[in-house]
N, C-alpha and C positions, 0 to 999 in steps of 0.2 A: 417549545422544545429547544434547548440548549444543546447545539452542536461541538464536541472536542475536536481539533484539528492536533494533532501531534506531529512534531517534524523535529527528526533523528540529524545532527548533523557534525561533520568534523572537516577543517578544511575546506568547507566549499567556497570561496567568499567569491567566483567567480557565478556563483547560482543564485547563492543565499537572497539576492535581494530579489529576483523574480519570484522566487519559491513564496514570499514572507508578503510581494505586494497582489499577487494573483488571492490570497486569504483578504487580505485588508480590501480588496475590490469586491470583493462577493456581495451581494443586495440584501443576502438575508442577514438582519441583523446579530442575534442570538448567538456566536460566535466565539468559541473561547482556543487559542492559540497556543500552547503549548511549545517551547523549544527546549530541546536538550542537546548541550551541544557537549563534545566530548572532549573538549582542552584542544580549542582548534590556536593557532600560532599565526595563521598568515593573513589574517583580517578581519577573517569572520566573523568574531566577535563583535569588531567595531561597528560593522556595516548590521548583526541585530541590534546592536546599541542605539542605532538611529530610530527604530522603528517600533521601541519599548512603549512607546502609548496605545500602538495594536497590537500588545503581545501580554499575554492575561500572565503567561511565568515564563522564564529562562532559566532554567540551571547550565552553568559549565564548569564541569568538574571530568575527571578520571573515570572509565567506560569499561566494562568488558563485551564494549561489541557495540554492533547496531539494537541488536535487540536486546539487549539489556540497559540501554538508553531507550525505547521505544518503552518498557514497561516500568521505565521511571516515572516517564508521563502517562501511562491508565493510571500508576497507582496515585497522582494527583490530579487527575480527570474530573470534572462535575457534570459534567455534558450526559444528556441521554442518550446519546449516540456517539459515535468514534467511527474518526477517520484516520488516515494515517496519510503523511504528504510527504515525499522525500524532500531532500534538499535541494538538487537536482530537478525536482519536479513543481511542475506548475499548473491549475484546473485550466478548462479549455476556456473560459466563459466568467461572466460575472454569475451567472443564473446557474449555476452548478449544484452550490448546497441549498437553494431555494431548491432546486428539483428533486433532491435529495428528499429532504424534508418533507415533501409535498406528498412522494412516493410513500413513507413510512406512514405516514397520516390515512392516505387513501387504502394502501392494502393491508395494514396491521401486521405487516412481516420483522422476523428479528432482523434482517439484511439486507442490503443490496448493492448491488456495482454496476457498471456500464462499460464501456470501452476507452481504449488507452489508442493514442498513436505514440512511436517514438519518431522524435525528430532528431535535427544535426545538433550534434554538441553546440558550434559555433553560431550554425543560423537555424534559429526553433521555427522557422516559417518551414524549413525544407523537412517533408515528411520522410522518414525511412521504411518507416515499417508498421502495417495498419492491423493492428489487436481488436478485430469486431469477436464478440463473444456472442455469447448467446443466452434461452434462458434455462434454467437448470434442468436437467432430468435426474432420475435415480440413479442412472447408468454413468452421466457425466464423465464422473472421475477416472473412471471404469476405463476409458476410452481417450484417458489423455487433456483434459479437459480439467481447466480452474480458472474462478476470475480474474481480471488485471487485479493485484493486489492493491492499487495506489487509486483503485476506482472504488474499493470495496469498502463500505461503511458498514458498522455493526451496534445494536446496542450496549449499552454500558454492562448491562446484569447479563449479557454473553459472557465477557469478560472476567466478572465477577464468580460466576458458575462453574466455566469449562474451562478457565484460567487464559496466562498470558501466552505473552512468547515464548518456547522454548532456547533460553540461552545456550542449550547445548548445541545446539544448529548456529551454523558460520554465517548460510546463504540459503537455505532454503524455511527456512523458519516461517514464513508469511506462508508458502505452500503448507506447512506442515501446519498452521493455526487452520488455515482454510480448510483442510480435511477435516479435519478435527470435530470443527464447528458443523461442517455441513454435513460430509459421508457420515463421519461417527456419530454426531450428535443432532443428525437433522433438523438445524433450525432451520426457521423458512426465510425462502430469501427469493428477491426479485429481479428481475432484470431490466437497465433505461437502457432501449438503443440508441446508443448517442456518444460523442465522445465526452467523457469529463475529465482528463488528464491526458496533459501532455508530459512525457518523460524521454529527456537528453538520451541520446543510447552511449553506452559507456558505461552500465552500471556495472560493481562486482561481481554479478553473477557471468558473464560473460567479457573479462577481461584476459582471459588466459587460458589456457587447455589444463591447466591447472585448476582454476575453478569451476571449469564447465566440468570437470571430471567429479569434483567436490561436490556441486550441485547434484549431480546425476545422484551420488549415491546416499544421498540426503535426503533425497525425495524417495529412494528405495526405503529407507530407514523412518522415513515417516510414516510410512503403511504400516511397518513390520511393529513399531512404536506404537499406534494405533489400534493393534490388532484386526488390520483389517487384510482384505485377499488380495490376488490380483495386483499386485503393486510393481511386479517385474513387468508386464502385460502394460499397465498405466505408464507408466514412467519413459518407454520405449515410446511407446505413442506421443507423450506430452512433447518429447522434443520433434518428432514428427510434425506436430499440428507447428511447430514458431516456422517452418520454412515458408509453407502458407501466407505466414503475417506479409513478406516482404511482396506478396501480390495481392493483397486486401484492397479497397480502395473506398 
C-alpha cells in the first residue's frame, strides 16, 4: 500500500525542514512526498532543494490558496491513501504512517485519524493545547465534533468520487471535505487513540478576529453547501469543544 503525503506550503522556511524530515523518518517504507509550494521568496525553496532525494515531486509556481495548492497534489497522487501534512506540522513518532497503514489493512475502512496536540511555535516540546478526539458516531458532527484534519488519512478513490478541496473556502475547507466525506457521504472511518501530529499553533485559522469570524461562517456554509441540517446548532458547539482542548492532557 502506497501512502501520499501532500504538504501545501509558502514561506515557511523557518518549519519547512521539520515538516519534510518528520516524513523521511517514518519506518514505513512505501512513501510518496508530495510538495507544493506557492512562490515562497525567503528560503523555502532552498531548504526543500536539500531534501529532493526524499521528495517523490515539488512544484513551486503561483497558487490561489492553500487549497488549491493541496489539490495540485491529489491530482498527482499515486498513493492508495492520502494524507495531508502542513508545513508547520510534523508526525508525532517514526511509527505513525506504519500505524496508519496497519489500521486500513486490519479494519477495511475508507479513513482514519487520531489525535493532534498543538505545541509553541518556538519550542515544539512545550504542549499548548491537547486535541484527544474520539471515535465517530452518527451524531458527531451534529454536536460540534470533526477530526484533527492533519491526523486524517483517506483513500485515494474518496478523492476521486466525492472530489477535492473546495477552493472556494479560505480556511475552513478541510472541515468542509471532512463533512462531506463523512456526514454526507458516510465513508467509514476509524479511530487510533494516540497522537500522530504535532502542529505549531499559529495557524490561519486563528490569527485574527478576522479569521476566526471567517472561519465561523465557512463552516456555517459548509452544512448549507452540503445540504445538510443543524449546522447553526454544530458550528456553535465545534468552537465550544476547542476551549476544552487547552485542558486535555
Amino acid at each position: 500500500m502506497k501512502v501520499t503525503i501532500i504538504t501545501a506550503v509558502l514561506n515557511s522556511v523557518t518549519t519547512i525542514e521539520d515538516c519534510i524530515r518528520s516524513v523521511c523518518s517514518q519506518s514505513y517504507p512505501n512513501i510518496e512526498h508530495i510538495i507544493i509550494d506557492g512562490g515562497s521568496t525567503d528560503g523555502t525553496i532552498e531548504v526543500i532543494k536539500r531534501y529532493m532525494d526524499s521528495i517523490s515531486m515539488f512544484i513551486s509556481e503561483p497558487d490561489n490558496g492553500m487549497y488549491d495548492a493541496i489539490n495540485k497534489g491529489l491530482m498527482n497522487a499515486r498513493g492508495d491513501v492520502v494524507g495531508i501534512l502542513n508545513a508547520d506540522d510534523f508526525y508525532a513518532n517514526e511509527k505513525v504512517i506504519e500505524k496508519i497503514v496497519e489500521v486500513f489493512k486490519k479494519n477495511g475502512v475508507d479513513s482514519c485519524y487520531g489525535d493532534l496536540i498543538y505545541v509553541d511555535k518556538e519550542d515544539p516540546d512545550k504542549i499548548v493545547r491537547y486535541w484527544k478526539s474520539k471515535p465517530f458516531r452518527s451524531i458527531s458532527f451534529m454536536y460540534g465534533w470533526h477530526p484533527p484534519h492533519p491526523t486524517f488519512f483517506v483513500r485515494k478513490w474518496v478523492y476521486d468520487k466525492y472530489g477535492f478541496f473546495n477552493p472556494d473556502f479560505k480556511i475552513a475547507g478541510d472541515y468542509e471535505l471532512m463533512l462531506r466525506f463523512i456526514e454526507k457521504n458516510k465513508i467509514s472511518t476509524s479511530y487510533i487513540p494516540e497522537v500522530l501530529v504535532k502542529m505549531r499553533i499559529g495557524g490561519i485559522s486563528n490569527k485574527s478576529l478576522k479569521n476566526i469570524i471567517l472561519q465561523t461562517c465557512e463552516d456555517y456554509k459548509a452544512w448549507r453547501l452540503n445540504g445538510l441540517h443543524s449546522g447553526f446548532f454544530a458550528v456553535f458547539l465545534k468552537k465550544i469543544r476547542k476551549i476544552f482542548q487547552f485542558f486535555q492532557s
